[in-house]
MILO-942770 format. One line per field, with one value per residue (C-alpha): residue in three letters; residue number from 0; x, z, y. Coordinates in nm, 2 decimals. Each point is the difference from the previous one (the first is absolute). Layout:
<rs>
r	ALA,...
k	NUM,...
east	X,...
up	Z,...
north	Y,...
</rs>
This chain:
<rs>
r	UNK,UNK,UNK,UNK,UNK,UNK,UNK,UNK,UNK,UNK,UNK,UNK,UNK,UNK,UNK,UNK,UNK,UNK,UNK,UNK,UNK,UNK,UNK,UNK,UNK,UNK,UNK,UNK,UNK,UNK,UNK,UNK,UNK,UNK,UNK,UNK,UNK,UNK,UNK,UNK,UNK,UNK,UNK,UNK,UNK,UNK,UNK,UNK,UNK,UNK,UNK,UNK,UNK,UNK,UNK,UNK,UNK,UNK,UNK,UNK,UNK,UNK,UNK,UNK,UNK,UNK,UNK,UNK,UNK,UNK,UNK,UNK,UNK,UNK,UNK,UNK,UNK,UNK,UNK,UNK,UNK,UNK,UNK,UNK,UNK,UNK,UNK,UNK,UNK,UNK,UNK,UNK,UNK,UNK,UNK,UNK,UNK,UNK,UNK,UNK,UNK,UNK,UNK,UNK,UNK,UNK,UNK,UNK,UNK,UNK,UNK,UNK,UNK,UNK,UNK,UNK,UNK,UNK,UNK,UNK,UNK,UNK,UNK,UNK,UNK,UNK,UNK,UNK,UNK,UNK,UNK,UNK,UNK,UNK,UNK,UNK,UNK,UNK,UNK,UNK,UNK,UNK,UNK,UNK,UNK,UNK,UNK,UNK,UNK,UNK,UNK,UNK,UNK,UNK,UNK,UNK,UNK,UNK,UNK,UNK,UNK,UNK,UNK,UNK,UNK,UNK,UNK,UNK,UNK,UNK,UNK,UNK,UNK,UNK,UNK,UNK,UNK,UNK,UNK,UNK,UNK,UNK,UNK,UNK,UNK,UNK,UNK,UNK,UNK,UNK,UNK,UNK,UNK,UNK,UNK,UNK,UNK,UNK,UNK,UNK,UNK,UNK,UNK,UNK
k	0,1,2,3,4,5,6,7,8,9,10,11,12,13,14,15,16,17,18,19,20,21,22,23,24,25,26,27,28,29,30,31,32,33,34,35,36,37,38,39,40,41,42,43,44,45,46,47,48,49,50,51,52,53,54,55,56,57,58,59,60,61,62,63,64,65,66,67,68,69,70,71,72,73,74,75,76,77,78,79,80,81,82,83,84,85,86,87,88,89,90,91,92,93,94,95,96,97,98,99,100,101,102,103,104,105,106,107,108,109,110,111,112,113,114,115,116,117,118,119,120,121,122,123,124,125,126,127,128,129,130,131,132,133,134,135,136,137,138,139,140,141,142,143,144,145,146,147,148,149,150,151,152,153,154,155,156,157,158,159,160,161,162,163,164,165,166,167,168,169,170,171,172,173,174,175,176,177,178,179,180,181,182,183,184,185,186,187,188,189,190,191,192,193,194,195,196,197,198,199,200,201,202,203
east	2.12,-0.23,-0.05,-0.32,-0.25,-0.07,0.34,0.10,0.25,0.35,0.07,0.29,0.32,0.12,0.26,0.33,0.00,0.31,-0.07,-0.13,-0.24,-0.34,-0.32,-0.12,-0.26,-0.21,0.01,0.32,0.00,0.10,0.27,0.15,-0.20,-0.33,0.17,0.14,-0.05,0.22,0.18,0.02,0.21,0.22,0.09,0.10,0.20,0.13,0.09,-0.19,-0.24,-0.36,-0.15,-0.15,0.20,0.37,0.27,0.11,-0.29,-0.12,-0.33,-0.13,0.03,-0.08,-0.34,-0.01,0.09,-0.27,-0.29,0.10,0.01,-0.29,-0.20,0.08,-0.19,0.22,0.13,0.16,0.15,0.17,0.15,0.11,0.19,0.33,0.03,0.02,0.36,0.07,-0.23,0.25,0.25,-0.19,0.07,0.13,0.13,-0.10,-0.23,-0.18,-0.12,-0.31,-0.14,0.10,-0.18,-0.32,0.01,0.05,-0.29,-0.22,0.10,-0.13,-0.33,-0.06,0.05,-0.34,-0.16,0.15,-0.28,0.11,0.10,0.07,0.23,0.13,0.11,0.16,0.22,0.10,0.07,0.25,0.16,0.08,0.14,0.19,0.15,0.09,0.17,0.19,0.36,-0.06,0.25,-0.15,0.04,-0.06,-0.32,-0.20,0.04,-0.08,-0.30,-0.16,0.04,-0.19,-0.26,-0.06,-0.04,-0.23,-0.20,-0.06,0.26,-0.23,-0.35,0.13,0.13,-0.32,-0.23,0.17,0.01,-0.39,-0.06,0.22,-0.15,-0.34,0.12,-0.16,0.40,0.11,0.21,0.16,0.09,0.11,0.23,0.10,0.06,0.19,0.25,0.09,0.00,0.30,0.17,0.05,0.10,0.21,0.16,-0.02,0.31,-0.03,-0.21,-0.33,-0.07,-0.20,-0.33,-0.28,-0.26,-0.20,0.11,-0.20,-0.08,0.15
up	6.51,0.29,0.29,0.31,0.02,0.30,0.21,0.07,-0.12,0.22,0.15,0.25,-0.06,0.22,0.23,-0.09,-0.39,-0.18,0.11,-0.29,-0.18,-0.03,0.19,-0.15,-0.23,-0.22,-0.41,-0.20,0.12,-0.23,0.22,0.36,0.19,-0.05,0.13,-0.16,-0.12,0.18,-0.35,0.00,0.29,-0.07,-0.35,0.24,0.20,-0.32,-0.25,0.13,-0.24,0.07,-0.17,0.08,-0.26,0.10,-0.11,0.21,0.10,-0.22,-0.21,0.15,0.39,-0.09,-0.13,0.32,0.23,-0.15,0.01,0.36,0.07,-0.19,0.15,0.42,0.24,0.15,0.33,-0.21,-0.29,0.27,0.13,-0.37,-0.04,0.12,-0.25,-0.26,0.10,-0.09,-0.32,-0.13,-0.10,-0.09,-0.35,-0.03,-0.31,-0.09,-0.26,0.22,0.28,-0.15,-0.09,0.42,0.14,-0.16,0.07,0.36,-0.03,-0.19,0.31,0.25,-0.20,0.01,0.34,0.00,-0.25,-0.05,-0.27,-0.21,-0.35,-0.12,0.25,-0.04,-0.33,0.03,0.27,-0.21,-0.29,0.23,0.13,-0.33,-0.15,0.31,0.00,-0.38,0.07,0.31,-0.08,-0.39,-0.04,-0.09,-0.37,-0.26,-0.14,-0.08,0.33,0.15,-0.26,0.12,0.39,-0.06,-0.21,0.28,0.27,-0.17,-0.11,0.14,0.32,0.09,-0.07,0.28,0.25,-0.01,0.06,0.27,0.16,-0.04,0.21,0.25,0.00,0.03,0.28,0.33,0.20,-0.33,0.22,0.11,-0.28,-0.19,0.22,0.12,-0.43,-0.06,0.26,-0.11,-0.35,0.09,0.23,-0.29,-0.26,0.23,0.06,-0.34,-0.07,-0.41,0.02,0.09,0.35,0.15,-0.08,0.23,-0.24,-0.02,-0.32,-0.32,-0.17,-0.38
north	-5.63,-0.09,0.14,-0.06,0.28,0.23,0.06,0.30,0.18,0.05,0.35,-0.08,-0.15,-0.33,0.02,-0.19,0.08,0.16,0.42,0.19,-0.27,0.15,-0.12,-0.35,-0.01,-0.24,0.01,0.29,0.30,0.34,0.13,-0.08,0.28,-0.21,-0.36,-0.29,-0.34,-0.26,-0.06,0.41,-0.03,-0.22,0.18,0.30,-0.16,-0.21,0.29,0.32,0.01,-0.07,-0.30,-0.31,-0.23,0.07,-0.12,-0.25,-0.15,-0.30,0.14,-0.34,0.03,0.37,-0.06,-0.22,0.27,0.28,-0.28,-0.05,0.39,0.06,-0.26,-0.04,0.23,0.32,-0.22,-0.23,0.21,0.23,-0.34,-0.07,0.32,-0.13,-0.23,0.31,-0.03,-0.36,0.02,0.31,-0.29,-0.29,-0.14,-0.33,-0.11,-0.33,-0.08,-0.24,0.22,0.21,-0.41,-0.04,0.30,-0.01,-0.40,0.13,0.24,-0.30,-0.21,0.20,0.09,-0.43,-0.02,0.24,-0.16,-0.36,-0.12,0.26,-0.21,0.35,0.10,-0.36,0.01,0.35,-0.17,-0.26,0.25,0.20,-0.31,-0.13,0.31,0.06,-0.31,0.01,0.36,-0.08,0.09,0.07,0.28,0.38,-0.08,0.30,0.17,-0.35,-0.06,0.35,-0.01,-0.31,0.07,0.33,-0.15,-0.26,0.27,0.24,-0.30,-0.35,0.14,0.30,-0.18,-0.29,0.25,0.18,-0.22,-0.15,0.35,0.03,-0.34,0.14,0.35,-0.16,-0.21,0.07,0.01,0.20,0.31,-0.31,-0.22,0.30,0.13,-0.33,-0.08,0.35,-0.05,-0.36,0.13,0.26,-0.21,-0.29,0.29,0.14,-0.35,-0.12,-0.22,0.00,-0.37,-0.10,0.05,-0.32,-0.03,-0.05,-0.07,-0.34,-0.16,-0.04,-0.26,-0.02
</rs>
């Protein structure tokens, strides 16, 4: 999706990973031998297979995770690579919580630019269809249907842009890395509701 220009790629792998993962690298990669994706790690410790949308990752903290890989300088991707683990099972169900992380991602993007009304009304977007969500059951295909037509559209579109203010932010190794691993601790401790918001109201 995005990624900063100019770093380098990775040729060692950290210390204190899972043994076996291959050396860290930005963007896919065609087969272990030449390095992996943070996403491509945590589908072989997940299943075995190598790919960066595995299966029990949510496609929404996934496409998170390879903007974050993708984007951070080598120092700070290596210091990412534990979280490969965590990120292997990381799905939670609810219907509410891809409108919850990408209003987490809009949050931190207006804490960088405040005056954004763009960013402003994205938040307010993801806040409202959050909170009409929280604790609707799965449902069938309708519901299936419109969830997926929400992330590949107006869902994708918000998270992105909020990722490009933070990758254009002059702290952005930090803020990244900081968002990614606030990201997988709430979907790892996702309770099935919405988890409490931290963004400044809007007004309606």
């Amino acid at each position: 999706m995005i990624a900063l220009p100019g770093r380098r790629a990775s040729v060692e792998s950290p210390a204190g990973v899972p043994a076996g993962l291959p050396a860290p690298g930005r963007f896919a990669h065609l087969h272990p031998d030449d390095g992996a994706c943070l996403m491509e790690a945590a589908g072989l410790l997940a299943t075995g297979r190598f790919t960066d949308s595995p299966e029990g990752t949510h496609p929404a903290l996934a496409a998170l995770a390879r903007v974050v890989n993708d984007s951070v300088g080598d120092d700070a991707r290596h210091a990412l690579w534990p979280l490969a683990a965590d990120l292997a099972d990381a799905r939670p169900a609810g219907r509410d919580y891809p409108p919850l992380l990408v209003g987490t991602v809009v949050d931190a993007a207006r804490r960088v630019r405040p005056a954004s009304r763009r960013l402003a009304r994205n938040g307010c977007a993801c806040r409202r269809r959050a909170e009409r969500l929280a604790g609707a059951p799965a449902g069938g295909r309708a519901a299936r249907s419109a969830d997926l037509l929400w992330w590949r559209g107006p869902g994708r579109r918000c998270l992105e842009q909020a990722l490009r203010v933070l990758c254009a932010a002059p702290e952005a190794d930090r803020l990244l890395c900081l968002l990614l691993r606030q990201a997988v601790t709430e979907a790892r401790t996702y309770p099935g509701g919405p988890a409490p918001s931290r963004e400044v109201h809007c007004n309606r």
